[in-house]
N, C-alpha and C positions, 0 to 999 in steps of 0.2 A: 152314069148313075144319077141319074136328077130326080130328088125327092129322097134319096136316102144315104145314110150315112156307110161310111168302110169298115165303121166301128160296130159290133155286137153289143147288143145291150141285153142277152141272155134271153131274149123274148119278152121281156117287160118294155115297158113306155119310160125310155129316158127322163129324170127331168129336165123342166125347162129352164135353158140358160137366163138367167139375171144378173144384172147388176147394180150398186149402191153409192152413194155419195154421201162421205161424211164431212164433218166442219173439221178441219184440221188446227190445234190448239198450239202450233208453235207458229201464231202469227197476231197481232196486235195493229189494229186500225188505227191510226191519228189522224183528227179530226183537226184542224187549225185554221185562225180566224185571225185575218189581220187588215188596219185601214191601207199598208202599200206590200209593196212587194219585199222591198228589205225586212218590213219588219213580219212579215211572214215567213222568211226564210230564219232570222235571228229568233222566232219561236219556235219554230220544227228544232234548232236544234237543243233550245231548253226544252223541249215536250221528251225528245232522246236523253239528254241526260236522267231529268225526273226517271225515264222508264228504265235507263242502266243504273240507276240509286246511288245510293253513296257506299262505298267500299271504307275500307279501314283504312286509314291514313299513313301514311311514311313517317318517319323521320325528316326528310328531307323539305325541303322548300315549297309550302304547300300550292303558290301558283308558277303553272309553267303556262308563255305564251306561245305561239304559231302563227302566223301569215300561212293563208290557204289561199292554193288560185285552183278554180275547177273550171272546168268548160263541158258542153254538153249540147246537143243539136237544138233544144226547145227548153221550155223554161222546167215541165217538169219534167222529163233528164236529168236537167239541172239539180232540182230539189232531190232525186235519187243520188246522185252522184255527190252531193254536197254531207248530206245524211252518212253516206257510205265513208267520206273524209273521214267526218267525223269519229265513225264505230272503229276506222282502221287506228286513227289518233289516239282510243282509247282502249284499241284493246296489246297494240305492240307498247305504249308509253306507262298503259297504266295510271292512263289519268283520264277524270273524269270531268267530260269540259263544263263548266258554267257561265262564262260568261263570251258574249260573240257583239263584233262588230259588222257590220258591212260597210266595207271602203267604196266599192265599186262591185256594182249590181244592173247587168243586160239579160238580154233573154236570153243567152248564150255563155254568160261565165262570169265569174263572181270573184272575188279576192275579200276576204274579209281576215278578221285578226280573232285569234279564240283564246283564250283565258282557262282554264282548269287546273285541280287540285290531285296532286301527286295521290295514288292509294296503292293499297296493298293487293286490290280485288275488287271488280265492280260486282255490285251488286245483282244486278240481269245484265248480265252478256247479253248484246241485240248481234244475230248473227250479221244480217243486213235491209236495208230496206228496198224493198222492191217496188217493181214496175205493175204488179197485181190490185189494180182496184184505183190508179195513181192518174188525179185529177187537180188544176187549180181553174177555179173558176171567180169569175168576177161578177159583184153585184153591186149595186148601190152602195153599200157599207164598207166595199172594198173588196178582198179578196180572199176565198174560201180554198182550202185546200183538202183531201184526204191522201194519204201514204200509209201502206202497209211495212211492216217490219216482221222479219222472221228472226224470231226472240227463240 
């Protein structure tokens, strides 16, 4: 049957199949600018914090530290995988990291040292950051980065 359908449309003229694309609102771009690599990595993860906010405080000891090693086939992998630490860090610990070191940084894996404040509740949950739109690029000024997050 070439040219027509198995289906009755009662003698009227079907309409015509379409379809749409919308912006989906549970994702957030980060844009980040840095002169080397470490310290482009140690701002992706204060640009994450700022976006999970600050939650209410504990009782308890308001800095806990971590040693993180990540590895990852290319650098930004890397930065996905490094970010993802992070959101796991803060969402089983309950703490919201602020302050980040890099010990050791290749295009391949990283070990750095994170600092963050005990709470009760972060402020935006970041579910994770993806591979959607995920770029570092290098210019005269140093090294530009974008990563998305699904918030």
């Amino acid at each position: 049957m070439t040219g027509s359908s198995q289906f009755s449309s009662g003698g009227r003229t079907p309409p015509a199949a379409h379809h749409a694309f919308e912006e989906h609102t549970g994702e957030l771009a980060l844009r980040i600018e840095a002169p080397t690599l470490s310290m482009l990595f140690e701002e992706a993860g204060r640009a994450l914090s700022e976006v999970m906010g600050r939650g209410e405080a504990t009782n308890s000891p308001s800095d806990r530290e971590e040693r993180m090693t990540v590895t990852a086939p290319d650098r930004e992998a890397l930065l996905v995988e490094w970010l993802n630490e992070l959101v796991y860090w803060a969402e089983v610990g309950h703490i919201l990291p602020r302050e980040f070191k890099m010990e050791r940084l290749s295009e391949h894996d990283l070990e750095a040292v994170v600092r963050g404040a005990q709470v009760e509740w972060l402020g935006n949950p970041v579910k994770a950051a993806t591979f959607h739109g995920l770029s570092i690029a290098e210019d005269p000024e140093g090294l530009r980065a974008t990563i998305v997050l699904d918030v």
